[in-house]
C-alpha positions in Angstrom: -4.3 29.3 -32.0 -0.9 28.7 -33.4 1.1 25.0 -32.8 3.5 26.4 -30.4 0.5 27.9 -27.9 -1.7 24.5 -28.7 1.8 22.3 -27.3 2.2 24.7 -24.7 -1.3 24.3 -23.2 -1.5 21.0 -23.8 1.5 20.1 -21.4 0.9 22.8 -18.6 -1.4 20.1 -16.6 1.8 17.6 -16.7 3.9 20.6 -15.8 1.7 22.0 -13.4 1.7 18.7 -11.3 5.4 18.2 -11.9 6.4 21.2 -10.0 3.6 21.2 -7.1 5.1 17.3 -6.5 8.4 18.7 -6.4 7.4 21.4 -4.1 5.5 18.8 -1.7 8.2 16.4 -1.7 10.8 19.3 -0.8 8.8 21.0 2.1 7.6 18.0 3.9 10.2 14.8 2.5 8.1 12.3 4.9 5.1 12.9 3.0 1.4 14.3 4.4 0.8 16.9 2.2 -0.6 15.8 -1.1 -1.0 11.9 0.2 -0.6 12.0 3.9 0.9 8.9 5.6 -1.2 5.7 6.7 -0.2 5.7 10.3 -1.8 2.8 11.6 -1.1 1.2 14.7 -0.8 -3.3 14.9 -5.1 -3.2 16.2 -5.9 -0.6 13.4 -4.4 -3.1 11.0 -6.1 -6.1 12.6 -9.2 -4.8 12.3 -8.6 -3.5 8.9 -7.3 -7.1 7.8 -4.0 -5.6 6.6 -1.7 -8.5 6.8 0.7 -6.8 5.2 1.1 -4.1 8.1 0.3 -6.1 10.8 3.8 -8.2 9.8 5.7 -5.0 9.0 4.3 -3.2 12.3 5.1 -6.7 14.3 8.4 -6.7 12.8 9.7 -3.3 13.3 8.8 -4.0 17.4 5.5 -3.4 17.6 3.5 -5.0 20.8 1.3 -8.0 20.1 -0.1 -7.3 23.5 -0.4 -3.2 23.4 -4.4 -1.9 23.4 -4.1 1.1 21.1 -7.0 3.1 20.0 -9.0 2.0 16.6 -10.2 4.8 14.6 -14.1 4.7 13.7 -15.6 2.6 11.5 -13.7 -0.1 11.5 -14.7 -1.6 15.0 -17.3 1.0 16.5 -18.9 3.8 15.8 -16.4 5.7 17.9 -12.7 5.0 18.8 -12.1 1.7 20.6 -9.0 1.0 22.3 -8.4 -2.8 21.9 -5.3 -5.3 22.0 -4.4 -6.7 18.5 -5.9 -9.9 19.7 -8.7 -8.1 20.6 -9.3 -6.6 17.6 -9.1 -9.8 15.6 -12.1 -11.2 17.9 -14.0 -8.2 17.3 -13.3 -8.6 13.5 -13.8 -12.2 13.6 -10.8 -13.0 11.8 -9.1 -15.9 12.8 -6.4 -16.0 10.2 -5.3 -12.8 12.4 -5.7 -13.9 15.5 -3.3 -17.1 14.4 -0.6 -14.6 13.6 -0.8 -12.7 16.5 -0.1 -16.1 18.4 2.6 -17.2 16.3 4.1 -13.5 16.9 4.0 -12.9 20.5 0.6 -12.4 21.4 0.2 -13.6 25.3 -3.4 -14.9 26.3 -3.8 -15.2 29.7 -6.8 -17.2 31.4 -8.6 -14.1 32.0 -8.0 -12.4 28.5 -9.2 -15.7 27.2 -12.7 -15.3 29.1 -12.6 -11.9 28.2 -12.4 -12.7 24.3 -14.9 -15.6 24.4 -17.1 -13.2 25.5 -16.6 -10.9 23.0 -17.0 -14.1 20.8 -20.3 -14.7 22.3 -21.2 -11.4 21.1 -19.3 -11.4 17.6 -19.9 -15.1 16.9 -17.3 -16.6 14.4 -16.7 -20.2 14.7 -12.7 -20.3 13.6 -12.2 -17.8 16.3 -13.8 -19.9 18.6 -12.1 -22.7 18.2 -8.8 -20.8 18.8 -9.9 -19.8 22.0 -10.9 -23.5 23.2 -7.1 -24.6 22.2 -5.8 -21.2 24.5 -8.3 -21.9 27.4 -10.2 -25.7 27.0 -12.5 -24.5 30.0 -15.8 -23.9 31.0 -17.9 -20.9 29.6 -17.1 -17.7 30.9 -19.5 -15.7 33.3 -20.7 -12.6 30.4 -22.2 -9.5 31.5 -22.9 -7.2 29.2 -20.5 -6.2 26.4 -16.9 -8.0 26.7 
């Protein structure tokens, strides 16, 4: 094989994934087609412990207090539709739920027996103790799963 065929074939990869980039980028300019977009909602990012999204999603308006539906595995098995704060009790991550609070997240009475029930079931002792400083009450009534 001559130099000239040996240089060509050696940079038709790069060239190859040069124009199917262009290509991508001009038929779909919001991405999806070679690396589609992580469109994650503020509980998906909770339970993923993406602090980084959580803040961005938080910041560009999302609800600290909106149940959204959490793709599988990262609380169930199957979707779950949980509140952020929800999601951080399931998770066990305190560090979460603490930002949530300091962002907007309202715990009423009720949620607060709600999520020391879930606690009860997904025992982390930093959670806990968050949800004795919201709601410095008796033990909630548990039946079944939270």
């Amino acid at each position: 094989m001559s130099r000239g065929l040996l240089g060509v074939a050696a940079c038709f990869p790069v060239a190859a994934l040069a124009v199917i980039s262009v290509w991508s980028l001009a038929t779909n300019p919001g991405g999806g087609w070679v690396w589609p977009p992580d469109d994650v909602n503020a509980s998906e990012a909770v339970a993923a412990g993406n602090y980084a999204e959580l803040v961005r999603l938080l910041e560009s308006g999302a609800d600290p207090n909106r149940g959204s539906s959490v793709r599988p595995p990262l609380l169930a098995g199957q979707p779950v539709v949980a509140t952020p704060i929800e999601a951080a009790v399931l998770s066990r991550n305190a560090t979460m739920a603490r930002l949530l609070l300091t962002h907007g997240a309202v715990v009423t009475r009720a949620m607060a027996a709600k999520l020391k029930c879930l606690n009860a079931e997904y025992p982390d002792r930093d959670v806990r103790e968050i949800l004795d400083e919201l709601d410095p009450g008796g033990e909630p009534v548990c039946t079944g799963a939270g």
